[in-house]
C-alpha positions in Angstrom: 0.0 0.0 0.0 1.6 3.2 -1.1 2.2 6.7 0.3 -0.6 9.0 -0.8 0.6 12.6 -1.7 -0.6 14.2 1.2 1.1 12.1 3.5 4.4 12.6 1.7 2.9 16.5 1.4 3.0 16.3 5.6 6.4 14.2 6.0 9.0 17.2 5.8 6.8 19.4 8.3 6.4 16.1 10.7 10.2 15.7 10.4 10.1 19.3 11.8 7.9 19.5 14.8 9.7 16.0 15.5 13.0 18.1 15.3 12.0 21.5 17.1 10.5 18.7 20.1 13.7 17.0 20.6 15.7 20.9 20.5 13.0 22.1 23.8 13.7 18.5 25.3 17.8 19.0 25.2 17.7 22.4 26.4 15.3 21.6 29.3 17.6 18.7 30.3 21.4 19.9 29.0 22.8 20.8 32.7 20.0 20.0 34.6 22.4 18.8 37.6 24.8 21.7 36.9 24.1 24.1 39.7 23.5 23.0 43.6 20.4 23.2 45.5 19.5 26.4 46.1 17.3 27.5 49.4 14.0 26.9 47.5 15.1 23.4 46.2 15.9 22.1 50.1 12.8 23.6 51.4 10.8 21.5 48.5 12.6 18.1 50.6 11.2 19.2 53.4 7.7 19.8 51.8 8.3 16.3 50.0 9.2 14.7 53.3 6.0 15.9 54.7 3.3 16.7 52.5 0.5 17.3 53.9 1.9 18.9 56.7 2.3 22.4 55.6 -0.1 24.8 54.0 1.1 25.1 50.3 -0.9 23.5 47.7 0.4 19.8 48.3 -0.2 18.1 44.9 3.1 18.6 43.5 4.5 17.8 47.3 3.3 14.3 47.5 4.4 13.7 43.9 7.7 14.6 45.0 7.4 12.5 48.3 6.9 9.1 46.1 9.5 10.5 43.4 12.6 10.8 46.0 11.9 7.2 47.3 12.4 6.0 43.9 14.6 7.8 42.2 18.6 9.2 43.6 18.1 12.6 45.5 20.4 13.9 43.6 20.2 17.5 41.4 19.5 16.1 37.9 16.8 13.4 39.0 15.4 15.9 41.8 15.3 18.2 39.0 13.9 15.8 36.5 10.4 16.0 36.7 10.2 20.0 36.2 12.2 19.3 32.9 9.4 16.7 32.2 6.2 18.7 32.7 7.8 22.4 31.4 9.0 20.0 28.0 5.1 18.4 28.1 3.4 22.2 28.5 5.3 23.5 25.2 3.6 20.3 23.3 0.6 20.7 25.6 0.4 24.5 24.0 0.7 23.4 20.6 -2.0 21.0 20.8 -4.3 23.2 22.1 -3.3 26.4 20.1 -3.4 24.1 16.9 -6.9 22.8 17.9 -8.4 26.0 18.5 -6.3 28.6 16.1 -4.2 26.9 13.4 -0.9 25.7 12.5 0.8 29.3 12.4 -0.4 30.5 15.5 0.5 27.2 17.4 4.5 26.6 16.1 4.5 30.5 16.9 3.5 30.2 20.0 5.5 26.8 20.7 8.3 28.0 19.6 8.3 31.4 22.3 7.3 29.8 25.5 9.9 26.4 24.4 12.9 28.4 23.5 12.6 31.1 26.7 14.8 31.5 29.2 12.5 32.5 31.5 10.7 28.5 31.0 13.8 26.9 31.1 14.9 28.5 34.6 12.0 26.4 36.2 12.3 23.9 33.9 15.1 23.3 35.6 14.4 23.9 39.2 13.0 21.4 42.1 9.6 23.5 42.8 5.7 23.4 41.5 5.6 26.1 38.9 6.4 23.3 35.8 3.8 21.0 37.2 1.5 24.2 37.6 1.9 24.8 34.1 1.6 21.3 32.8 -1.7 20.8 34.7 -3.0 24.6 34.0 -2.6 23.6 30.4 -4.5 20.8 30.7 -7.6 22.4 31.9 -7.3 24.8 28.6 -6.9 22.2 27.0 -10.5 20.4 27.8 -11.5 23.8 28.3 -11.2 24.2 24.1 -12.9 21.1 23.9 -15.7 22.0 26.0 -16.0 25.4 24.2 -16.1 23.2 21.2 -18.2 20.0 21.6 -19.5 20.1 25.1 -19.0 16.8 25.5 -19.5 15.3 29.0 -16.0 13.8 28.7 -14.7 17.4 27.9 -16.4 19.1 31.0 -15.3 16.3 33.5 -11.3 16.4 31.9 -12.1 20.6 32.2 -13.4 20.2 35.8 -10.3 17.3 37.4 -7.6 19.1 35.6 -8.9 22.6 37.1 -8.8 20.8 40.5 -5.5 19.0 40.1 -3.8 22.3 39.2 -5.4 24.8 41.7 -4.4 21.8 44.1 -0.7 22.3 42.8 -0.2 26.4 43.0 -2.9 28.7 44.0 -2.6 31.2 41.9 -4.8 28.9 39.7 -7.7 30.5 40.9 -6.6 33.6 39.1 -6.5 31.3 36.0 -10.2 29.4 36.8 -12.3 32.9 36.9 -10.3 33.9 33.5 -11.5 30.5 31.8 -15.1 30.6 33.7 -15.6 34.6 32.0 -14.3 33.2 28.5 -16.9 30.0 29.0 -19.6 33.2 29.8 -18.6 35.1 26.7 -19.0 32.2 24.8 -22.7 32.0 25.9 -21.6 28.7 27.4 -23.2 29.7 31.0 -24.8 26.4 32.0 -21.1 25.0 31.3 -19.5 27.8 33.4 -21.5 27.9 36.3 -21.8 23.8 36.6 -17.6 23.9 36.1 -17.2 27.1 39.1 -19.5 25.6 41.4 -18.5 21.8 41.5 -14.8 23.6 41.2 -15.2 25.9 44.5 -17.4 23.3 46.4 -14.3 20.5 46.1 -11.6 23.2 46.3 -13.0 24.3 49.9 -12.1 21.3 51.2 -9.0 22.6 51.4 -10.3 26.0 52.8 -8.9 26.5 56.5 -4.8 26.0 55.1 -5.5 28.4 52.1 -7.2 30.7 54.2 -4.1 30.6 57.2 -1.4 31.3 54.6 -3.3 33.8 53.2 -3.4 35.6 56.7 -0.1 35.0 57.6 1.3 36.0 54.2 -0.9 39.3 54.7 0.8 40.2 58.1 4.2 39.9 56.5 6.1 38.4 53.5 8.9 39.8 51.7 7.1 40.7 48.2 7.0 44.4 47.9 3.9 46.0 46.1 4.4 46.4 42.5 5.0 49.1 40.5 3.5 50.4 37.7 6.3 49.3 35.9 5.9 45.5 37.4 3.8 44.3 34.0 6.1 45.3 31.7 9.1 43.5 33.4 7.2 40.1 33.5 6.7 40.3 29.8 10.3 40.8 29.2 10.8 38.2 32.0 8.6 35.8 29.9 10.6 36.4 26.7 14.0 36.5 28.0 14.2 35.4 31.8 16.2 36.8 34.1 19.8 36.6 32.5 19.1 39.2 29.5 21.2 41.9 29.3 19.6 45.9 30.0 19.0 47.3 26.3 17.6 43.8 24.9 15.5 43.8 27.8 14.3 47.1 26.9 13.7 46.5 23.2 11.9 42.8 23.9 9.8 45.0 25.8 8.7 47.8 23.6 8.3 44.8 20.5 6.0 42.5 22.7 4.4 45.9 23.9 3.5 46.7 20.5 2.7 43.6 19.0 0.4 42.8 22.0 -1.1 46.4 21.7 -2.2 45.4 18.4 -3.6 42.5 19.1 -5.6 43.9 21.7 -6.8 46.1 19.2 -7.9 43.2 17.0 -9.9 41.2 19.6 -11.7 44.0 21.5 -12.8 45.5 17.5 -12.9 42.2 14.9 -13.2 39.2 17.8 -10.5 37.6 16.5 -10.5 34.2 18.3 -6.8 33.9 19.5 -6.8 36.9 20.8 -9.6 37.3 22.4 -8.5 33.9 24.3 -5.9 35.9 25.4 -7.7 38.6 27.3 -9.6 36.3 29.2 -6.4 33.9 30.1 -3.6 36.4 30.2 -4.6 40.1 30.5 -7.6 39.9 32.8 -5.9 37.3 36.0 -2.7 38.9 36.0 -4.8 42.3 36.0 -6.7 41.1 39.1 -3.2 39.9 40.9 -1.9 43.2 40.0 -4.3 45.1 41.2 -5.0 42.8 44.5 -1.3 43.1 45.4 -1.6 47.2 45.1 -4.4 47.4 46.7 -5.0 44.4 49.5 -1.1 42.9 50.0 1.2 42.2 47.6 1.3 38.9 45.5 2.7 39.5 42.8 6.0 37.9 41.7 6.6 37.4 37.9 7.4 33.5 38.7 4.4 32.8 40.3 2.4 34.2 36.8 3.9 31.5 34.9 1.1 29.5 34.5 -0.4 32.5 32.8 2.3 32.6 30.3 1.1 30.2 27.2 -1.8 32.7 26.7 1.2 35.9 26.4 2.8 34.1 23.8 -0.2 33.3 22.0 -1.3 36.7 22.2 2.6 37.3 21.0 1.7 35.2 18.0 -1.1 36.9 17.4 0.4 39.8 17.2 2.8 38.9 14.8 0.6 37.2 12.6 -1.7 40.6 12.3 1.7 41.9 10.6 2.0 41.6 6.5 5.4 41.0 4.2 8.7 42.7 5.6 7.0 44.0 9.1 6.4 40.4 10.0 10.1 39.2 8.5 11.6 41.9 10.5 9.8 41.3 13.5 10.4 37.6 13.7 14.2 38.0 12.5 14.8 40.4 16.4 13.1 38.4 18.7 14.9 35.4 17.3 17.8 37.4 17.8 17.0 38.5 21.1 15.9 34.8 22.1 19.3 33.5 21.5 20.9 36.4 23.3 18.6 35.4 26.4 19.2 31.7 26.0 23.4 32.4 25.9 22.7 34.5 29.1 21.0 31.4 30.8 23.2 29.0 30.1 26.5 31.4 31.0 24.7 32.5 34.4 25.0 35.7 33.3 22.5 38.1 35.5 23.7 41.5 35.3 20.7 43.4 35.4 18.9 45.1 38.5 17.2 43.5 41.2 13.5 44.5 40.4 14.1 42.8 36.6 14.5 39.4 38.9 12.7 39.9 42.3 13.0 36.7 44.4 15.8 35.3 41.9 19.5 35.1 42.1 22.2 33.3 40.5 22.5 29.8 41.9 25.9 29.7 43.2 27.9 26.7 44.4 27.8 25.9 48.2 29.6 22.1 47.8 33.0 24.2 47.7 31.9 25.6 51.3 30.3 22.5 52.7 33.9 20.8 51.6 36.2 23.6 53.1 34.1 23.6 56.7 34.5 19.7 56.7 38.3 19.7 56.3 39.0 23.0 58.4 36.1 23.0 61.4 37.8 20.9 64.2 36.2 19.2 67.2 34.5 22.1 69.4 34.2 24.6 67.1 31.0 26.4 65.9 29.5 27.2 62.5 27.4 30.0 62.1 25.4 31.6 59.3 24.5 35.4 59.4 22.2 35.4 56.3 19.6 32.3 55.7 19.9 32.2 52.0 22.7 29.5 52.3 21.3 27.8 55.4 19.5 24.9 54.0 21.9 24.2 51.2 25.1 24.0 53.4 23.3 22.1 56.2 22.3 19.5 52.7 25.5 19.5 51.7 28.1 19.2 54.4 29.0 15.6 55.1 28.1 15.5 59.0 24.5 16.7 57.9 23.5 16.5 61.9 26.6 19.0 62.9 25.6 22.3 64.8 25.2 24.9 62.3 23.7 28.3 64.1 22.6 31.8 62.5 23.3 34.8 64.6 21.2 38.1 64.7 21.3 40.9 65.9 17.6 41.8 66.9 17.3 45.1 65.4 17.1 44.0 61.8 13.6 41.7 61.3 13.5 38.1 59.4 13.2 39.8 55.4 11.5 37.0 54.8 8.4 37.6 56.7 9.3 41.3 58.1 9.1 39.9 61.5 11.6 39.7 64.4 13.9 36.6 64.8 12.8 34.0 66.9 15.0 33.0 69.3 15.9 29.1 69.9 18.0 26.6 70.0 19.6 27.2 66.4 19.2 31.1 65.9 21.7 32.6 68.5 20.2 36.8 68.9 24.2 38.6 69.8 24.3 39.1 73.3 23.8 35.0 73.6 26.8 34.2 71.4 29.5 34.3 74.2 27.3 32.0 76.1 27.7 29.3 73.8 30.2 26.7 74.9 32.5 27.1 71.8 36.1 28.4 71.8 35.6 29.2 68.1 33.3 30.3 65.3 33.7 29.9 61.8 30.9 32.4 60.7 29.9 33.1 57.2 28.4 36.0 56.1 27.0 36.8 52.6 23.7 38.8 51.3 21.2 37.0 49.0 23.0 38.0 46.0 25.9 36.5 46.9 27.9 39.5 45.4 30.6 39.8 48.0 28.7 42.5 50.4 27.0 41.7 53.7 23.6 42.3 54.6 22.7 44.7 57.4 22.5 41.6 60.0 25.8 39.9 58.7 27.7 43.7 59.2 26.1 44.0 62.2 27.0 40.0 63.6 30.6 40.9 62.6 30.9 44.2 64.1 30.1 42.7 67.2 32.0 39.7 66.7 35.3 41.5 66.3 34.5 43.7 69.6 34.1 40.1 71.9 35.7 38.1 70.2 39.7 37.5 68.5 40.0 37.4 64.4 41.9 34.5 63.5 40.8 34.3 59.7 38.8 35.9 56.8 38.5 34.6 53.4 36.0 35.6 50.1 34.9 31.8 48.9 32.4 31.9 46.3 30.9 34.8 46.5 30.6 35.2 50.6 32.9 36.1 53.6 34.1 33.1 55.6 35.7 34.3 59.7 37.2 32.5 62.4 36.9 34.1 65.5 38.2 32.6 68.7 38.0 33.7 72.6 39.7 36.1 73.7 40.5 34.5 77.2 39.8 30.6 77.9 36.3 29.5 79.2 35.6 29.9 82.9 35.5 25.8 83.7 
């Protein structure tokens, strides 16, 4: 039986999407185990340890409980499964973008969200946001089909996968009103208000730990409210990432402005469909978390949108598609251009640009060098100390006598930045006027700020200040991007 001419017709462009699938699969896994664990990363083993004994959405929590008892805990196969579902959400897109708008539109749109920076940093990091995404495509995805046949089949898929994801990252809930208001323009009402109601009634369930990190997040978390300027920087985050460079960042910006301008244009006056699936998915829940972090306390962090992301670069697409002849050629020519310069700034670690371009993200530096030098230099009675938390969890991970003391000393004065409340004290964080009351005869204390840039933050000046004044200087060294001291008494212990 031979070949007919449309299947020959569809070989090449087969051998294509086969081609540009295996490219977003590489880059998602090339040096997956490159960089240590991070802070995040060892608070997601504690979450996995315990899953249901915290108040985060725990979906992706007891995934990674099971995960870790099969597989090494090590950083490419802790890391694995975020490469799995961010490289299954760029097919995910292109099935759903090609069901509902067309070939163009979906390999446009494919081809942003799998070549971006900004999806391989948590394609390639040990937290929810890839499993988010996965699963927050997948409702879409049934939520075309419902749009289209209103299948039973399509409204249960719509309904478990809407569940499943809220149940993975709450900001899902931004994303359920967006698709429940494109179900209502669609006239689809009895389909909308069945979905929200059946969708709120099992998600309440879960109520009372929603409800207490919502408070306690309210009283105090370290998420500043945004600025006006806030939107534009998570669309240049969502082209390039956090490793682009200051005037491509710009440009990306203004192009993506423009092109999303016009798009907006187009579906508010002609309808057009991918658009106007846009508004609903995109613009109008990252609006209302805009607005709800300026106005009631601040939520907004460009990482956490990610699962609104598909429906900016099919608005992107859209955009680009409304464009005729050289305008289009043009276009597509610079962000290519710029997407490469963002993917060589990924993959070189490069991150040169401000702090509010990459709010709660930093450089992943190594801390095995550190965890290997306090093994061979801290002797028997001696103390480790940390003055800034960022590099807590990782060095505790990392050191080989993982049940060693490790302490962090504050000085009371400067608040926790990561909840804007005062330090507690206990048995492992040492306030300064206790240190000398510790039965040690030396402290190795490291000192760094969240950047790890070489400076100090206010506590680790402060620590040290008061360190030199009680205590002797022995040693200092810079190691990786922090400050490592010895200090030892003084005068001997009274017995």
């Amino acid at each position: 039986m031979g070949i007919s001419v449309n299947d020959r017709a569809a070989m090449p462009r087969r051998f294509g999407y086969l081609l540009f699938f295996a490219v977003i699969l590489v880059l998602r896994v090339y040096g997956l185990g490159k960089h240590d664990l991070w802070y995040d990363e060892i608070g997601s083993i504690s979450y996995a340890q315990y899953p249901w004994g915290n108040w985060n959405a725990p979906l992706y929590w007891v995934f990674l409980h099971f995960w870790i008892k099969i597989f090494p805990l090590t950083e490419f196969f802790f890391r694995l499964p975020s490469a799995i579902f961010s490289f299954l959400s760029v097919i995910l897109l292109f099935l759903t973008a090609k069901r509902a708008f067309g070939d163009k539109i979906a390999v446009t749109a494919a081809l942003l969200m799998g070549l971006s920076p900004f999806q391989l940093w948590y394609a390639q990091e040990a937290r929810d946001y890839s499993m988010a995404l996965f699963l927050s495509l997948a409702s879409v995805f049934f939520l075309v089909r419902t749009a289209a046949d209103n299948k039973i089949s399509s409204r249960l898929g719509f309904i478990m996968t809407l569940l499943l994801a809220v149940y993975t990252n709450y900001f899902m809930l931004f994303l359920a009103v967006g698709q429940f208001l494109y179900l209502l323009h669609l006239r689809k009402i009895k389909e909308a208000l069945y979905a929200s109601i059946v969708f709120f009634a099992f998600f309440s369930l879960y109520l009372p730990k929603f409800l207490a990190k919502l408070i306690y997040v309210k009283n105090g978390f370290w998420i500043s409210a945004p600025g006006w300027q806030a939107p534009f920087i998570t669309i240049g985050n969502f082209i390039l990432g956090y490793n682009s460079f200051f005037y491509p960042f710009i440009l990306c910006v203004a192009l993506a402005g423009i092109l999303c301008f016009r798009a907006l244009v187009e579906a508010l006056r002609n309808k057009k469909r991918e658009c106007l699936f846009s508004v609903f998915l995109f613009i109008v829940p990252v609006i209302m978390i805009f607005f709800f972090s300026r106005f009631v306390f601040p939520v907004y962090l460009t990482r956490g949108l990610i699962i609104f992301s598909p429906y900016f670069y099919l608005f992107l697409a859209g955009g680009i598609f409304l464009l005729r002849g050289i305008s289009r050629r043009i276009i597509v020519s610079l962000f290519s251009a710029l997407l490469l310069l963002g993917l060589y700034g990924f993959f070189s670690d490069t991150m040169v640009m401000p702090l509010q371009y990459h709010m709660g993200v930093f450089s992943k530096k190594p801390v095995k060098p550190i965890a290997d030098f306090l093994d061979k230099n801290v002797k028997p009675g001696d103390a480790v100390a940390i003055t800034n938390q960022s590099i807590m969890p990782s060095l505790s991970f990392y050191r080989a006598e993982r049940n060693a003391a490790l302490f962090f000393f504050f000085d009371p004065e400067y608040p926790d930045t990561t909840w804007q409340r005062p330090f507690q004290e206990d048995a492992v964080n040492i306030p300064l006027d206790k240190i000398s009351l510790l039965g040690y005869d030396r402290f190795w204390v490291i000192s760094l700020d969240w950047a790890r840039d070489g400076n100090m933050d206010e506590n680790s000046e402060s620590v040290n200040t008061r360190m030199s004044q009680d205590f002797m200087l022995e040693y200092s060294s810079v190691m990786e991007g922090l400050k490592i001291f010895r200090y030892a008494r003084k005068f001997p212990r009274e017995p």
